[in-house]
N, C-alpha and C positions, 0 to 999 in steps of 0.2 A: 503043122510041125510045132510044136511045143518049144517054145524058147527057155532058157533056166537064167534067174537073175541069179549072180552069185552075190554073196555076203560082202563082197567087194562093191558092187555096186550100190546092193542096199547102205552100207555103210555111208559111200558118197553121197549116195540121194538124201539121204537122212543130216548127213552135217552142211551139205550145202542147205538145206531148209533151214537148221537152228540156224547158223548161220545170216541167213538172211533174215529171221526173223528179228535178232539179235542185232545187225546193224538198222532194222526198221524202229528199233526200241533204243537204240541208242542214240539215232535222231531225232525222236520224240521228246525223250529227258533233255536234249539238248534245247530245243526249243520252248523247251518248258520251263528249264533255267535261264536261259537268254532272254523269252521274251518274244523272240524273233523266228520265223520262220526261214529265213536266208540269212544263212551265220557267214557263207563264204561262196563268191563266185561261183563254184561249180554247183552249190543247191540250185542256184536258179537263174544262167547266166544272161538271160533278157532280162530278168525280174531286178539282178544288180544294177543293170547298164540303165533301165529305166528309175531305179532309186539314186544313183550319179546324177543321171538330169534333173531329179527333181529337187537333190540338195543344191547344186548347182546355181540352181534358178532360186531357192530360198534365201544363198548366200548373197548372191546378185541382188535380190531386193531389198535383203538386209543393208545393203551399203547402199540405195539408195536412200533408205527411212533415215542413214543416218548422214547423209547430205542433206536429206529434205530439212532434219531438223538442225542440221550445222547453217543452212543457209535461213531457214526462219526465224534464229535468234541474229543471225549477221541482220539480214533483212529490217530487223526491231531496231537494231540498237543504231542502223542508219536513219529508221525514221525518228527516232529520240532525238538523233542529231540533225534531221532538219525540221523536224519540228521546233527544236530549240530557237535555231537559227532562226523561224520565220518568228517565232514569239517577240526576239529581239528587232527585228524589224519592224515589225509591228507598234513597239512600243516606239522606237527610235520615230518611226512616221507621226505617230501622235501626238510622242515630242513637237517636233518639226511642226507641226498643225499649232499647237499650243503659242511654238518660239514666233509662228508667223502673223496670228493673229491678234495676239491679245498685247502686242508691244510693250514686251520684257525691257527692263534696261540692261545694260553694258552686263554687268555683277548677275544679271540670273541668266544670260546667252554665257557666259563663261563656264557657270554654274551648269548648265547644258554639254557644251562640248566636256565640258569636264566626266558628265554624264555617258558620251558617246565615246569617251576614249575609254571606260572602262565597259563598255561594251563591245569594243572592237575588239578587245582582249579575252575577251569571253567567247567572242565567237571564233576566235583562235584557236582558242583551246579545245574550244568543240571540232572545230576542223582536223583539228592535228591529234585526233582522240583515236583509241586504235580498239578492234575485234579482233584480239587473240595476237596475232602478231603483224598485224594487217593496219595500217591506216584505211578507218570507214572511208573518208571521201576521197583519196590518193588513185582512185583507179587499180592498177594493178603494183604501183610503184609502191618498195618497200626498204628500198633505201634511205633515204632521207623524210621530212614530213612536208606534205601536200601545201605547206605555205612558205613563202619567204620574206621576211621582211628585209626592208630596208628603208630604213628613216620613215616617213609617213606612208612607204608602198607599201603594198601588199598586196604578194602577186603570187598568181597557183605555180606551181612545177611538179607538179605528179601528174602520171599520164591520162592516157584519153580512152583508156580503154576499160572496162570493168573486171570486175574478178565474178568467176561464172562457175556455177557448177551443174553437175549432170546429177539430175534427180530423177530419172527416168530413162530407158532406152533412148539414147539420142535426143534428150530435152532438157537444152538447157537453158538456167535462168542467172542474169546478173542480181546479183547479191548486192553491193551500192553500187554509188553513182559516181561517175566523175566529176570533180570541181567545177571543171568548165562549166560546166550544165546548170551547176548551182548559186556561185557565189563569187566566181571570177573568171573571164574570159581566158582561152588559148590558144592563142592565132595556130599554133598546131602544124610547124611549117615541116614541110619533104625536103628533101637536098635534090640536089643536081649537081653537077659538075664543074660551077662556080662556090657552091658554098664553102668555107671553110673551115677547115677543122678546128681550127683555135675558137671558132664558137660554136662546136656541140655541145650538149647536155646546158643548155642554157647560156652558155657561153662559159661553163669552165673550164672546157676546152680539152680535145686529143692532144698528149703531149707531144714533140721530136724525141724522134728514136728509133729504136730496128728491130725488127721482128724475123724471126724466121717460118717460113716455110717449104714442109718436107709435102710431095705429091704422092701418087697413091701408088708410084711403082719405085719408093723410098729416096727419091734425091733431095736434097734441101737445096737452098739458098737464103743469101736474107736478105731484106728489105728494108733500106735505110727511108727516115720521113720526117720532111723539113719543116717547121715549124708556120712557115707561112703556104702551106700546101692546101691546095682546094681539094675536094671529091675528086675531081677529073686528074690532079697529079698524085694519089694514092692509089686509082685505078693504074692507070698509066704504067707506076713503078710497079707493081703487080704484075702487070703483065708481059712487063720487060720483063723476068725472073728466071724465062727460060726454060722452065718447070712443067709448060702444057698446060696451065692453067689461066680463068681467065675469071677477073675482077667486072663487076657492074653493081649499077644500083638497084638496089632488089625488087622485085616485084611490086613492093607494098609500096616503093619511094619513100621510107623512109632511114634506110643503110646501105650499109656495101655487101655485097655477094661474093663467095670466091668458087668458081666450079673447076673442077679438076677433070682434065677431056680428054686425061692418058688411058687408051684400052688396055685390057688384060692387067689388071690393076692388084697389087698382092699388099695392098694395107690399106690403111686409111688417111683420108687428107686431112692434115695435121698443123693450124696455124697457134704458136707461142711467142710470147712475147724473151726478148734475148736478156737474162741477167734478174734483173729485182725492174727491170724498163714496164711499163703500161699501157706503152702506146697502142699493142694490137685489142688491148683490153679495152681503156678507150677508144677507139674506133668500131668499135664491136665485131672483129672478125675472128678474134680469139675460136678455135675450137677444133674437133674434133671430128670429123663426120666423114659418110661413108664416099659420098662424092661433092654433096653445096652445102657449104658454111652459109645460112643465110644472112647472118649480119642482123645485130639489136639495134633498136629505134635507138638514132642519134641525138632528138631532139634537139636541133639546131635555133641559135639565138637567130632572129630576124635580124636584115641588115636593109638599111634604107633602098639597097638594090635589088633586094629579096623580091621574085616575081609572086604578083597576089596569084597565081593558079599553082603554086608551092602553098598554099595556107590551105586550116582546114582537111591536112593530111590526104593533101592534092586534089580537094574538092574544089577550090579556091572559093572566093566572095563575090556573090553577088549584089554589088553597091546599090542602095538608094539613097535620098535626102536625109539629113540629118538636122531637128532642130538645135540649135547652139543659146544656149540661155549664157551670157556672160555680162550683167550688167547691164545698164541703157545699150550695149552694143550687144544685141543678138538678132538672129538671124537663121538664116535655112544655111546648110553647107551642100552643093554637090560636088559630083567628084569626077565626071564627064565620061572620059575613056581612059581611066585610071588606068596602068598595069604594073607596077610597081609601086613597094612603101611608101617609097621618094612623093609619088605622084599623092596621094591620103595625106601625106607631110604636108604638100605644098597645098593642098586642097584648103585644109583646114589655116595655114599659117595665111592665105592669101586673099584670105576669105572678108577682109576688113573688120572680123569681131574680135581684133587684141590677142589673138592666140597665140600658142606657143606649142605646134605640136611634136614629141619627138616620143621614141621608142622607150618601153619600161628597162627597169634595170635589170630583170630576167629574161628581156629579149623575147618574149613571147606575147607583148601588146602593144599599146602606145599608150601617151599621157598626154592630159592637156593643164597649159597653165597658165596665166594673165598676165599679157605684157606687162598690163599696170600696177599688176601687186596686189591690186582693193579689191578684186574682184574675184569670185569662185566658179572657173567655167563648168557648164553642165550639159550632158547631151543626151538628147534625146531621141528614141526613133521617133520616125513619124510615119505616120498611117501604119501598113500592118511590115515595115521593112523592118531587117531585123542588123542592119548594120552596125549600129549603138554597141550592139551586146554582141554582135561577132567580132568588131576591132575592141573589144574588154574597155571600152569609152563611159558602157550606160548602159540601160535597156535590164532585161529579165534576171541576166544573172551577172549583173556588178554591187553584188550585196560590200565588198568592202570596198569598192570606187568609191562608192555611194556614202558609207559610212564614214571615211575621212574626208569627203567634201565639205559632207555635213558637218563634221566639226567644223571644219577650216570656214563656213559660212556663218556657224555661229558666232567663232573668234571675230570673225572681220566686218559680223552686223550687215550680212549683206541679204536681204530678203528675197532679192529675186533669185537667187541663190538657194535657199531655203524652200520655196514654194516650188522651183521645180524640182528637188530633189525628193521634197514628201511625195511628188507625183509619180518621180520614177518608183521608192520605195513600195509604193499601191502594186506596182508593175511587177516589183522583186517579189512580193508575200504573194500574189498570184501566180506566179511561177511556181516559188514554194510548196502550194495548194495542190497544184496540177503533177510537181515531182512526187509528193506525199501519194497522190492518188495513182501513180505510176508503182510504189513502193509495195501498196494496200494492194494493188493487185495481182503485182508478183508473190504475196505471201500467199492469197487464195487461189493462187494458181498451185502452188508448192505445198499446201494446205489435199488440196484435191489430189493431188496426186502418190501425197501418203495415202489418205483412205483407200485409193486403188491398189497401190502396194502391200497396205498392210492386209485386205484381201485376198492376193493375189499369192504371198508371201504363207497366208493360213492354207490357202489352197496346194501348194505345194506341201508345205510340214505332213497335210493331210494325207496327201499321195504318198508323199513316202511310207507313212503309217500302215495305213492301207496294202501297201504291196513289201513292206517288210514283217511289220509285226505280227506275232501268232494268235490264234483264235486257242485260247486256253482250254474254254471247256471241250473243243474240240479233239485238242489236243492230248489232256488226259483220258477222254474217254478213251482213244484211241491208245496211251499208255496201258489202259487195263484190258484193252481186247489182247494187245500183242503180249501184254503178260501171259495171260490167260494164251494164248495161242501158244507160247516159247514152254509151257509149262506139259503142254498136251502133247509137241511133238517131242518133249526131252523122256515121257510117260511112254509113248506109241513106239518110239528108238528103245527102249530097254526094254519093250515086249518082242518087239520083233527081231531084232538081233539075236542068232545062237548063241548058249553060252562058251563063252571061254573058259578058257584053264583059270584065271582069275577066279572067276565063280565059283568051282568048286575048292579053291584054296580059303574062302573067306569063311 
């Protein structure tokens, strides 16, 4: 049986062809002005979703090349800064060699200390030198600067922790160093439940005053805080409050915690301090959060009762002998079954070499100084202990102990004074050596890890290329077939189509 196509049909077969021919040529021109073979989602929507991951991963590597290189200029300009520092010790020891042997008189030992005091002051400055807005050797602390003087002390108080950054998937490198490590000891003490507040932050202390806090199913109260309150009675009040919450010392032992243990909870736990007050501020519980305030390092002043397994950021110290060079009277110092400051105190005071040991004036070392006045006590480790330089006395890293003894032995013409402190300085520029080569090798680590990124980073840019961008000459050639095609079927439509009444009016 013979089917009849009618005019009607021809007609649709015919425009649905130009048609299609016409949007094949309209995304050709498209692609051939863009550049791109997927202009939008629906050209190619694996082809999108695999061009997302690949910028993705370009943008992600791009931000590590630019920590790799924020941390390789920090990385420099710390070693600038102990390279500096060890140059000055360097020289100060050689001094020290010169004052010891070749028996200067009064006028060129003056002429000396004169020399190390404006070395001490240099090395300050270096210390207290900042990357960007960062103190180099302060740790992470950006408050105040990494040293403090008072009268001839000179003692660290910036923290114990570094400043770190992620140059790779989950690799991260500290950027400088901590003081402690370099150039002044930090006993580095935790709290507990006796310490008191009126000496954190070195002893400048959480103020009295009242704070409120709202829990996490909105009730408030507040918190009043007495002036002579330990850890254990600002928990305590806390947890009086009634609120469902409950106060402790955090994980880390070095602040207070507040966790909120009300279920079904319709906000957030909320600690402020009441009026223009500071106290929740200093104590560090101030904040914000979804259920534990964990509480900022207090950094508490030592107190002669302070327990040594508190130091060290609750490592505590493990004591050995210590030599004590302090005039015709020196000697070994031990320290038996030490567990308290008190007991180091009395170690050293009872020890028959003249001493005078008591706490620094930032509460985070101890000092020693000669009953008799004439003399410059000096301490040294002995064999490979490292107790000197863990109680900030001596040893690796008392570059400024060291440095104002030295003066105060030049002034007071004391040699044996003198001869051990060039010996500890040998101690200090080798530490130096060994932090520097700590330095060198976190840059070649962060070094190596751009090359990989910036690899890895071209290999992506690549992929995206690849799966976005159009093959030109491919593309035109294919412009002039569907020309040529759009031209044949618009030719073939006006042969085959009957005429109309049009046709014969024209």
């Amino acid at each position: 049986m013979a089917i009849r196509i009618t005019n009607g049909i021809k007609m649709r077969t015919a425009t649905d062809n130009i048609l299609r021919i016409s949007d094949q040529l309209n995304k050709t021109q498209e692609k051939l002005v863009t550049g791109k073979k997927i202009n939008r989602p629906s050209d190619d929507p694996i082809g999108t979703r695999q061009i997302l991951n690949y910028r993705k991963e370009a943008a992600t590597q791009a931000q590590y090349i630019r920590n790799a290189e924020y941390s390789t200029n920090f990385l420099r300009q710390t070693d600038s800064v102990v390279s500096s520092l060890q140059n000055i010790t360097d020289a100060a020891r050689s001094l020290g060699v010169q004052q010891a042997n070749f028996l200067p008189n009064q006028a060129q030992r003056s002429s000396a200390a004169s020399q190390i005091s404006l070395w001490i002051n240099e090395a300050v400055s270096l210390v207290n030198s900042k990357f960007g807005s960062r103190y180099v050797m302060g740790g992470q602390s950006t408050a105040e600067s990494p040293i403090r003087q008072n009268g001839s002390e000179i003692n660290y108080v910036g923290d114990n922790t570094e400043v770190q950054a992620e140059v790779n998937d989950g690799n991260m490198v500290g950027l400088n160093l901590v003081g402690s490590s370099v150039f002044a000891a930090d006993l580095n003490a935790d709290i507990d439940a006796n310490t008191l507040i009126s000496g954190f932050h070195h002893g400048n202390g959480a103020p009295a005053g009242q704070f409120s806090i709202t829990n996490r199913l909105g009730n408030s109260a507040t918190v009043a805080i007495g002036a002579n309150f330990t850890v254990g009675d600002v928990i305590n009040s806390i947890n009086s409050s009634g609120l469902g919450v409950s106060a402790s010392i955090n994980s880390a032992g070095d602040g207070i915690s507040i966790t909120d243990n009300n279920l079904n909870p319709t906000g957030n736990l909320v600690v402020q301090d009441a009026g223009t007050g500071t106290t929740a501020r200093e104590l560090g519980v101030i904040g914000n959060a979804a259920q534990t305030i964990q509480g900022i390092k207090a950094q508490p002043a030592i107190t002669a009762a302070t327990p040594l397994s508190l130091l060290k950021g609750g490592n505590g110290i493990t004591l050995s002998d210590v030599r004590v060079v302090n005039g015709a009277a020196s000697g070994v110092v031990t320290f038996g079954n030490a567990a308290t400051v008190q007991d180091i105190l009395n170690a050293f005071n009872n020890a028959g070499l003249n001493l005078n040991a008591t706490i620094n004036s930032a509460g985070n070392g101890l000092k020693l100084a000669s009953t008799t006045g004439a003399t410059i006590p000096v301490v040294l480790d002995s064999g490979t202990g490292t107790t000197a330089s863990d109680l900030g006395l001596g040893g690796a890293n008392s570059l400024f102990s060291t440095l104002t003894s030295l003066r105060a032995a030049f002034a007071n013409n004391d040699i044996r004074a003198v001869s051990a402190l060039v010996e500890n300085l040998g101690v200090i520029s080798e530490n130096m050596s060994n932090v520097r080569g700590t330095v060198g090798a976190r840059v070649n680590m962060v070094n190596s890890n751009v090359e990989s990124l910036n690899v890895n980073r071209e290999n992506s840019t690549q992929a995206v290329a690849l799966t976005e961008n159009d093959d030109f000459a491919a593309s035109a050639t294919q412009l002039a077939a569907l020309e040529t095609a759009l031209n044949a079927s618009l030719s073939t439509t006006a042969r085959i189509l009957p005429p109309t009444l049009v046709d014969f009016l024209r």
